[in-house]
C-alpha positions in Angstrom: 71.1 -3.1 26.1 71.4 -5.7 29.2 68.7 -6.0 31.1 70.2 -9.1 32.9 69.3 -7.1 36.4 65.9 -7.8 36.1 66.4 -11.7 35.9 67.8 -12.0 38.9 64.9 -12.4 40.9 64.6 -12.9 44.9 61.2 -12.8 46.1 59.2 -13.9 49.1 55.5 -14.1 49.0 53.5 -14.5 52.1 50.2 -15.8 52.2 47.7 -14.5 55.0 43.5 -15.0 55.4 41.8 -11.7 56.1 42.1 -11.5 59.4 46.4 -11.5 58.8 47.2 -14.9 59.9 49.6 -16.2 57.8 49.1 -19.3 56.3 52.3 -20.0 54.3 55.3 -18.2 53.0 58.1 -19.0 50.0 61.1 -17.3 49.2 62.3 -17.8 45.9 65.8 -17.1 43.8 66.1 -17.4 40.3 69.5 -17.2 38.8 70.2 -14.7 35.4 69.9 -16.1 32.6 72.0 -13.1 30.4 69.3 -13.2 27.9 68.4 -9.8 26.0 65.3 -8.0 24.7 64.2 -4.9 23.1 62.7 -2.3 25.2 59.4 -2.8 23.4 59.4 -6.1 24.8 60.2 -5.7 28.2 57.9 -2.1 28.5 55.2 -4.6 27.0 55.7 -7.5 29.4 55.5 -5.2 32.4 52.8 -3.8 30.6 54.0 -0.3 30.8 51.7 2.5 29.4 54.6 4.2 26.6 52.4 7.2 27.0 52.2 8.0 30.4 55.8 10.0 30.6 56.6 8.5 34.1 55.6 5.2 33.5 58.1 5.4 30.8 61.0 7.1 32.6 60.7 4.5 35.1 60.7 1.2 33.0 63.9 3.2 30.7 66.0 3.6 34.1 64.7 -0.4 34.8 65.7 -1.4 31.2 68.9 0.6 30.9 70.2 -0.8 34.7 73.4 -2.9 35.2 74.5 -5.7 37.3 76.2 -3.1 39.3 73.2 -0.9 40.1 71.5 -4.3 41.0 74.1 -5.3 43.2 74.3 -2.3 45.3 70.9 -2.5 45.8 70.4 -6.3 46.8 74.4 -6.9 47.9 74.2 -10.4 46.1 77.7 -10.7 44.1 77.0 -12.2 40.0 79.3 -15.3 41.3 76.8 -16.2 43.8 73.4 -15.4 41.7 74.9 -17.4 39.2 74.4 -20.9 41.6 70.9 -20.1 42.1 68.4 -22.4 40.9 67.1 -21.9 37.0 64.2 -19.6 35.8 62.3 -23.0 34.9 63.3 -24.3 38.7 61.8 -20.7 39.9 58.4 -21.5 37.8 57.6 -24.7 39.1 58.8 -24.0 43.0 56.5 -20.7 42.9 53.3 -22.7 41.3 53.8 -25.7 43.5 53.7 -22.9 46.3 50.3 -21.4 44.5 48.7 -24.5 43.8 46.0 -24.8 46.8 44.9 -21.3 46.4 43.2 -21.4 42.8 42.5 -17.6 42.1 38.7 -19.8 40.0 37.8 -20.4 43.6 39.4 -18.1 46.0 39.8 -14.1 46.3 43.6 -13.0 46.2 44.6 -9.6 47.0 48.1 -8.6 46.3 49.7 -6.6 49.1 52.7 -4.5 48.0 54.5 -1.3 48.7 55.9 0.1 45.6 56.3 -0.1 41.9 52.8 -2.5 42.1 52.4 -2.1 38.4 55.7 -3.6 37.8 56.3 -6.4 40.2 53.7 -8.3 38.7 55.3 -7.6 35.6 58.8 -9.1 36.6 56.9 -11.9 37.5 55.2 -12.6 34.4 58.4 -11.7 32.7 59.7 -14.3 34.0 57.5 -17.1 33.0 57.2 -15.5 29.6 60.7 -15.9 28.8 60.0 -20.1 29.1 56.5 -19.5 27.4 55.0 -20.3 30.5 52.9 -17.3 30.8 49.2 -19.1 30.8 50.6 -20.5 34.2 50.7 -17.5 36.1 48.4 -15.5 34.1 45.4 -16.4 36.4 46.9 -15.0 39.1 48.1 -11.6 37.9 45.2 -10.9 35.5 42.5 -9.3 38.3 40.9 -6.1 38.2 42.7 -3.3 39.9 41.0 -3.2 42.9 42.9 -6.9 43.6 46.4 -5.1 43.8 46.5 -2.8 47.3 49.8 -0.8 47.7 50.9 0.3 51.4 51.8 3.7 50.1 48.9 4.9 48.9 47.3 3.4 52.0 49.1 5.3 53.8 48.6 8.2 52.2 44.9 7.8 52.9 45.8 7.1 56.7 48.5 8.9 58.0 49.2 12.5 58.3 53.3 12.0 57.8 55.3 13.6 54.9 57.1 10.5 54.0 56.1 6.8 52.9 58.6 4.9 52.1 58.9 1.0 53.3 62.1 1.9 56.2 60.3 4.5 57.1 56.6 3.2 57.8 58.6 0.2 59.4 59.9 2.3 61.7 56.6 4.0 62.4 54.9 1.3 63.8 58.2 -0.4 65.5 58.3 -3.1 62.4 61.7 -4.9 62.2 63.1 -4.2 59.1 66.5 -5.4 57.3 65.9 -3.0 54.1 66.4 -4.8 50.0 66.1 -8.8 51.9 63.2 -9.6 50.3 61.3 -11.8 53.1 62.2 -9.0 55.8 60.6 -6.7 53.0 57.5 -8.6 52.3 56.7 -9.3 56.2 57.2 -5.6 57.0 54.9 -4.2 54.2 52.1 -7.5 54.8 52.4 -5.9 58.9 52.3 -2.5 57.7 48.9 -2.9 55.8 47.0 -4.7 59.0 48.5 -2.1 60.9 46.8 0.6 58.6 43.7 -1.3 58.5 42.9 -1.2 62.0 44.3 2.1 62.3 41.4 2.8 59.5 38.4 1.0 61.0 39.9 1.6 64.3 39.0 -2.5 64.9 41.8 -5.0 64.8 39.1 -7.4 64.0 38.1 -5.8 60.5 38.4 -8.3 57.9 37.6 -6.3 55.0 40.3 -5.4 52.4 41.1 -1.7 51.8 
């Protein structure tokens, strides 16, 4: 079974100090590389729990995904992910980008609105394919605490029946250009310093969660 959809990877991560300035931001492409893997070894590299029923439902619809169902969802053609740079060009771009922020000496929080069990996943995915894993391990491997999702925070926050990225974007007047992943990741990093002063009623607050 392909899971070729899941190597095509177009990410941004932005980079913010506590109280939300942003201090850098990279977007990243990787092209597919048409390689193929059990389900075992993708549900272990995005370190799915087999047991918990939904975990598994989710990462079987993941694994059993086409280039189609990928394509209507990002509207990048196969002709044009095919010129992006390589999975080891991916690697060294995103760890050139990570470099000055050392997780031995600093405290990183990862800010994301769904599927937070699985992005990091991807990620490490990716690097495991070139047995580069150690390289990006120290940066995924934090306690759970580390990994904050928008969602759930607003679940906390709001009193609103639905949570989904368009539609907390359009709650709080965040411009939004849906499945692009920078627009994504800037509207989900607003959305949670929107939620934390709506929390500690201080835009000043500089504690996480």
């Amino acid at each position: 079974e392909n899971i070729g959809h899941t190597e095509l990877i177009t990410m941004c991560l932005i980079i913010t100090d506590l109280s939300g300035k942003e201090l850098g931001r990279i977007n990243l492409k990787s092209r597919p590389t048409g390689i193929y893997h059990s389900f075992e070894i993708f549900a272990k590299t995005l370190n799915v729990n087999l047991n918990n029923p939904k975990e598994y439902a989710a990462a079987k619809k993941m694994y059993k995904g086409n280039w189609i169902d990928a394509q209507k969802a990002h509207g990048i053609p196969i002709e044009v992910a095919r010129e992006f740079p390589t999975p080891d060009e991916f690697c060294n771009e995103l760890m050139n980008f990570l470099a000055p922020i050392n997780p031995r000496y600093f405290h990183i929080y990862w800010i994301y609105h769904a599927n937070g069990k699985f992005d990091p996943g991807f990620l490490y995915f990716q690097f495991h394919k070139l047995d580069r894993h150690w390289e990006i391990t120290p940066y995924l491997n934090l306690d759970g605490d580390h990994f904050i999702s928008t969602i759930d925070y607003a679940k906390e926050i709001l009193s609103v029946e639905k949570h989904s990225l368009d539609f907390l974007a359009d709650y709080f007047g965040i411009p939004l250009t849906h499945h692009e992943a920078e627009s994504d990741t800037e509207a989900c990093m607003k959305i949670f310093f929107r939620l934390r002063e709506l929390k500690y009623r201080n835009p000043n607050h500089l504690s996480i969660g």
